[in-house]
N, C-alpha and C positions, 0 to 999 in steps of 0.2 A: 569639454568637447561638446559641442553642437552636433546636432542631428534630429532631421525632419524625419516623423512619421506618419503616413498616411494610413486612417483607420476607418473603418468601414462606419457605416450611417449610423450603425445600431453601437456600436464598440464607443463612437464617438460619444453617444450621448450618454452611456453606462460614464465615462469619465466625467464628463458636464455634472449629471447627477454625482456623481463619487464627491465633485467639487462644492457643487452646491447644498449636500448632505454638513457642511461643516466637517467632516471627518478629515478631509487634505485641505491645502492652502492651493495647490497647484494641478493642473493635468501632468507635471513633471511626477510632481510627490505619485502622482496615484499608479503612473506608469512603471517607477520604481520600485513600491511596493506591489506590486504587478509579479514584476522581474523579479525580486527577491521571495517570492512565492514559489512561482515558476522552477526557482532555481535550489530552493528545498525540496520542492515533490520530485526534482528530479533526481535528489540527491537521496530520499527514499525509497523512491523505485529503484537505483540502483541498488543498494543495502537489499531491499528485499530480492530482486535479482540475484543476487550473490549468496544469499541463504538457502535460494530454490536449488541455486548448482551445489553449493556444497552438500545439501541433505541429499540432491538424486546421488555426487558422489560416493557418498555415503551409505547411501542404498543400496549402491552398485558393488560395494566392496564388501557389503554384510553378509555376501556369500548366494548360492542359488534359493532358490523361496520354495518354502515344502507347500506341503497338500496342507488343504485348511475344508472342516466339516463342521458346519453350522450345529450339526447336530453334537457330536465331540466335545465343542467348545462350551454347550448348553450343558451336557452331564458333566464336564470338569470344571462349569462354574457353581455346579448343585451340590456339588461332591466335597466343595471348599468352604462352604457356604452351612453344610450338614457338619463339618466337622468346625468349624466355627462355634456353632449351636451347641454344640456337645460337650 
């Protein structure tokens, strides 16, 4: 399948260069490694999309969030930490 793409001045030359760097033979080859970039990062960002929703579900169902004291948390990590020692 054929298809014309029109690419801005700066895009254009990024491919020129891609071509003339010897890494591709083609502006096709570069195009499509392009696309198949494109179309991993998108298939990541979905993946981690779907972990952000499952952990808030997750979240959501670990029941109401108690009270939390900076201080509390300071003398039951001394308290653990002494009887460790001991």
């Amino acid at each position: 399948m054929g298809m014309n793409v029109n690419l801005t001045p700066q895009l254009e030359e990024l491919v020129r260069a891609k071509v003339a760097s010897g890494m591709y033979t083609s502006a096709s080859e570069v195009v499509r490694e392009a696309l198949r970039l494109m179309d991993e990062q998108d298939r990541v960002r979905a993946a981690k999309l779907e972990q952000l929703r499952e952990d808030i579900r997750e979240g959501l169902a670990s029941g109401a969030s108690q009270p939390w004291s900076a201080s509390k948390m300071k003398s039951d990590a001394l308290a653990r930490r002494a009887r460790k020692a001991a």
